[in-house]
C-alpha positions as CSV (number, residue, x, y, z in Angstrom):
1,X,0.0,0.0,0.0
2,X,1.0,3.4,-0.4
3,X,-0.1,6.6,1.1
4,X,0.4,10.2,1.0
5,X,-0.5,12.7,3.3
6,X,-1.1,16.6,2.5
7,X,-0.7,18.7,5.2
8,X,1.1,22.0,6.1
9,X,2.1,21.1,9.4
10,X,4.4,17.7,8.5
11,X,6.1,17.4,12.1
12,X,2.6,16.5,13.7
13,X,3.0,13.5,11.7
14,X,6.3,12.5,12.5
15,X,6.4,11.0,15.9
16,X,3.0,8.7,15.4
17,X,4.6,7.6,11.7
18,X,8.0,6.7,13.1
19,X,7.0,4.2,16.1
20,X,4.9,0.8,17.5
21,X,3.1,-0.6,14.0
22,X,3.4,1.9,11.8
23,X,7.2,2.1,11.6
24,X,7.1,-1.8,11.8
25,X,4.9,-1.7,8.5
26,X,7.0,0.7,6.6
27,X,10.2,-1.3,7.6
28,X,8.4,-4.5,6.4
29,X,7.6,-2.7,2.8
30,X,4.4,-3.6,3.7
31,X,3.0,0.3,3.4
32,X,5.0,3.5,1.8
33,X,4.0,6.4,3.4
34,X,4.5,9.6,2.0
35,X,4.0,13.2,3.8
36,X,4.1,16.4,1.5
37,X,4.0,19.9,3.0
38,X,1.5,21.3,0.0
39,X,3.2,24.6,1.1
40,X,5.3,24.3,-1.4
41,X,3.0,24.9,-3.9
42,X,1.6,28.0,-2.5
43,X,1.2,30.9,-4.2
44,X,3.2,34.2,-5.1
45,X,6.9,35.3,-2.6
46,X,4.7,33.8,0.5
47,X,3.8,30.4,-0.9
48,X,0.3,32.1,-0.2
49,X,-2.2,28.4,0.6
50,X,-5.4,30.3,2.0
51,X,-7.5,33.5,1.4
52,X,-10.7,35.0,2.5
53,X,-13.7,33.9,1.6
54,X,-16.0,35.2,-1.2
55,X,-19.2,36.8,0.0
56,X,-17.5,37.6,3.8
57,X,-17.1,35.9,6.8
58,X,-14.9,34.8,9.6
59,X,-11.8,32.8,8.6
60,X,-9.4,32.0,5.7
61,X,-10.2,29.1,3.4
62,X,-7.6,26.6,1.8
63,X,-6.9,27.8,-1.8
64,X,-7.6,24.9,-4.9
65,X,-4.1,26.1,-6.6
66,X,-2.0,24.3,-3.9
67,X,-3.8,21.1,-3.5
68,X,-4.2,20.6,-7.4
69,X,-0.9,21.6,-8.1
70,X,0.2,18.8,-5.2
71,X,-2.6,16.2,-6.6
72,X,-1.0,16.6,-9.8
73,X,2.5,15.1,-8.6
74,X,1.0,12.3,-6.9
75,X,-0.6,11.2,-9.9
76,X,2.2,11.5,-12.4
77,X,4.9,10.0,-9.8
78,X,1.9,7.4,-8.5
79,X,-0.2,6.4,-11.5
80,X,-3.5,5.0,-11.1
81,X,-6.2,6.8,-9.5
82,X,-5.3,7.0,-5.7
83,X,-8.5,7.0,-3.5
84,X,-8.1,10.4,-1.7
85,X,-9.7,11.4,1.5
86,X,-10.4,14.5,2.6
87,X,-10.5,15.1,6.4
88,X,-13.7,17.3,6.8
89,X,-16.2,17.1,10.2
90,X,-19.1,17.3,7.8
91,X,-17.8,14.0,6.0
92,X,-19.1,9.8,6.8
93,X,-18.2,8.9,10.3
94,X,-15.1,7.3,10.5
95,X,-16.0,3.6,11.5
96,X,-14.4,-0.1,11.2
97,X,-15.9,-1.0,7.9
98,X,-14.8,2.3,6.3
99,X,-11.3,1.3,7.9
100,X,-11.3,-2.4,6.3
101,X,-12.3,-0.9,3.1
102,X,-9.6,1.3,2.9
103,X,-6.9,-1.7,4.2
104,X,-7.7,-2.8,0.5
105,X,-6.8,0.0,-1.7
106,X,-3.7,0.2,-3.3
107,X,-3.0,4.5,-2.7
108,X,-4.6,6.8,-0.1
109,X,-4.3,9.9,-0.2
110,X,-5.3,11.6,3.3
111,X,-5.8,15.9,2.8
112,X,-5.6,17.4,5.9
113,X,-6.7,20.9,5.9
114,X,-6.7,23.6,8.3
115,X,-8.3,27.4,8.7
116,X,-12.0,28.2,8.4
117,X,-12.4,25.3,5.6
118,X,-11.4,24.4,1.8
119,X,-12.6,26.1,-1.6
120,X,-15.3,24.4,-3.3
121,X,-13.7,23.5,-6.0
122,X,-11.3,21.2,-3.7
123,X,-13.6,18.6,-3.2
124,X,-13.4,17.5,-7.2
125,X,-10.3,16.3,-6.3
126,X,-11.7,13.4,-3.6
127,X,-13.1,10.4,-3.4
128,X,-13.7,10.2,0.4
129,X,-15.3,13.1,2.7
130,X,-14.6,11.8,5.9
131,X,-14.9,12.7,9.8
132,X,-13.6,11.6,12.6
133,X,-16.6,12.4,15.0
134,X,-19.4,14.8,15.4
135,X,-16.4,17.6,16.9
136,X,-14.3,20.2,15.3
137,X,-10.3,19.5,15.3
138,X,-7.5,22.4,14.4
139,X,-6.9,20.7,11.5
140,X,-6.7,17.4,9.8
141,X,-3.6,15.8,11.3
142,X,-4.9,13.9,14.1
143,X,-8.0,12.7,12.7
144,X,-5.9,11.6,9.1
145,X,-3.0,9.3,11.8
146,X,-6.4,7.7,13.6
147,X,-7.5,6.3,10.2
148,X,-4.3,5.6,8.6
149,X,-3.2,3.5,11.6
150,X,-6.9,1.9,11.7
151,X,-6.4,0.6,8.1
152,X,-3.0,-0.6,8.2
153,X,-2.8,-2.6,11.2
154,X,-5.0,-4.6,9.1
155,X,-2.7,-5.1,6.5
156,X,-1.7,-8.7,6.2
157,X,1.8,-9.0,8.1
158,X,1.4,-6.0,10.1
159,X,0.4,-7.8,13.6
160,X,2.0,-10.4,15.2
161,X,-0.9,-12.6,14.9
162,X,-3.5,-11.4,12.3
163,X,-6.4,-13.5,14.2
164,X,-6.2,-10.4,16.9
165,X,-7.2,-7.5,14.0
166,X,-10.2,-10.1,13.5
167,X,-10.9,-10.5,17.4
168,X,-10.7,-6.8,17.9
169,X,-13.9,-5.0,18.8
170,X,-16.0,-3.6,15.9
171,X,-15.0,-6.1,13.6
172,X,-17.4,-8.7,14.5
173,X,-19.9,-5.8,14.6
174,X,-19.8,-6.8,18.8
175,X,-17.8,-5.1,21.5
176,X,-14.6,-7.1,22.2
177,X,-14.8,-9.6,25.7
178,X,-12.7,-9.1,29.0
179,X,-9.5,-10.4,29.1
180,X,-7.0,-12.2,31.6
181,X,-3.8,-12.9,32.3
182,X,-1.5,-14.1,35.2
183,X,-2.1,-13.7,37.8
184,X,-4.8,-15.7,38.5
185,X,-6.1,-14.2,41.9
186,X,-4.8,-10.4,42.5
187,X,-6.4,-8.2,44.9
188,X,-9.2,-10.3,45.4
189,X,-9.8,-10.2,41.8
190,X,-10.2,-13.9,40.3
191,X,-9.4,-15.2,36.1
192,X,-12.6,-16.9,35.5
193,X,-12.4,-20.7,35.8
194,X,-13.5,-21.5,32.6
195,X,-10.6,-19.8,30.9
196,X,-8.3,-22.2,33.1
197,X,-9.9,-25.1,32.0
198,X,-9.0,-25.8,28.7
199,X,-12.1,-26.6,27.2
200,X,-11.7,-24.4,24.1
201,X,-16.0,-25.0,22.7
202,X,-16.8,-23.7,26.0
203,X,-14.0,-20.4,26.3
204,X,-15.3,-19.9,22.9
205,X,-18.5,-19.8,24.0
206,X,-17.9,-17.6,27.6
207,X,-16.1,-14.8,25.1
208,X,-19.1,-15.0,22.7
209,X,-21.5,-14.3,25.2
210,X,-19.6,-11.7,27.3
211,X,-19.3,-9.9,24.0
212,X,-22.5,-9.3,23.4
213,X,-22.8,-8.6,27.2
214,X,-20.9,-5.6,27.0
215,X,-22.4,-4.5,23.8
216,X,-25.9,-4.6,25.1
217,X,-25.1,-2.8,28.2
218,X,-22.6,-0.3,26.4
219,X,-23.5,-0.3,23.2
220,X,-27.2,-1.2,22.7
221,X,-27.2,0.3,18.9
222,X,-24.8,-1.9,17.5
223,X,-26.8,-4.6,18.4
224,X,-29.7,-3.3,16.3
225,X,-27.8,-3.5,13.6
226,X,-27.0,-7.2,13.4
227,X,-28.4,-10.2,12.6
228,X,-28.7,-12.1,16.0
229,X,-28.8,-15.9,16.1
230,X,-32.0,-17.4,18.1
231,X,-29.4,-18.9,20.5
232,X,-27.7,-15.3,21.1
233,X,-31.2,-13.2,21.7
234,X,-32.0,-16.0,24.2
235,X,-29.1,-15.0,25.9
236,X,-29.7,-11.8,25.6
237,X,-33.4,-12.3,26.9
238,X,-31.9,-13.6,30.1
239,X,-29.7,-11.2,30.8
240,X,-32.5,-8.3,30.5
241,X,-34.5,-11.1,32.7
242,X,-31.7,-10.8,35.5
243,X,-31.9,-7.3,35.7
């Protein structure tokens, strides 16, 4: 995979990029990741990237020149046509399957803006109008290094053990169950005997069940969305019967 990232603030990237997984997949050559300062294809003496707006208001808006002008070197250096996301608070929520879908393209292209907001014309240029969550960041930074290292931890190679990307909560569409490890007894706090048993049809079972425990009482609305088994929403009925 490769993937650029358009910013004008390329140090916020630097430290994230460089450590834990990511730097483990770009010293694989599982991932090439590319960040461009689209500063330097500002405008005029000042490498001018943002004006006011047309019509008035408060802020300074993200010029098209600079981003076109730095599109256009990714696609004559890339080829292809990269799928490019631009970070924006009125784009799709960011979620799991959005993540998984992006862990298959070949290019991404994150644009991470900044000011009041972008010209117009910019979005022509993307495929993707995405947003972290229903909040305003200072720019585009953060929220681009939260889905870029979503997606690419679930590149083949990138974990240790691929099974845990599967296992990880969201995936399944269910909240991910508790887990233990040695000690078994601290502080009066006990590892569940079935997970010292060995009986791997019935751990299987415990974690299947305590996921969808802690979705129902911490995430009711995923459930919704799935397609429970009569089994599971017996389970479920008993648990609402406890309470």
């Amino acid at each position: 995979m490769k993937i650029d990232i358009l910013t004008l603030f390329p140090e916020m990237l630097e430290g994230p990029l460089s450590q834990s997984m990511m730097k483990r997949a770009q010293d694989k050559g599982l991932v090439d990741i590319q960040v461009t300062n689209f500063r330097q294809y500002g405008q005029g003496k000042h490498q001018q990237v943002d004006d006011t707006p047309y019509g008035g208001g408060a802020g300074m808006l993200l010029k098209p020149e600079p981003l076109f002008e730095a599109m256009d070197e990714i696609k004559k250096e890339g080829g292809g046509s990269p799928r490019v996301i631009l970070m924006d608070p009125a784009g799709q929520p960011f979620d799991q399957k959005m993540a998984e879908n992006f862990a298959n393209a070949s290019h991404l292209v994150f644009i991470c803006g900044h000011y009041e907001g972008y010209d117009e014309r910019i979005r022509t240029l993307v495929t993707d109008e995405v947003s972290l969550g229903d909040y305003v960041l200072t720019g585009g930074e953060l929220a681009a290094l939260v889905m870029i290292d979503a997606s690419v931890r679930l590149l083949p190679g990138v974990l240790g053990n691929q099974a845990s990307a599967q296992a990880d909560s969201h995936s399944s569409g269910l909240l991910e169950h508790p887990h233990y490890t040695r000690p078994i007894e601290y502080r009066g706090m006990t590892v569940p005997e079935v997970l010292r048993n060995g009986n791997h049809k019935l751990i299987d079972q415990w974690r299947h069940q305590e996921s969808l425990k802690r979705t129902a009482l911490r995430r009711p609305d995923m459930l919704a969305k799935l397609d429970l088994s009569e089994e599971d929403q017996d389970y479920l009925d008993q648990l609402r019967n406890q309470e």
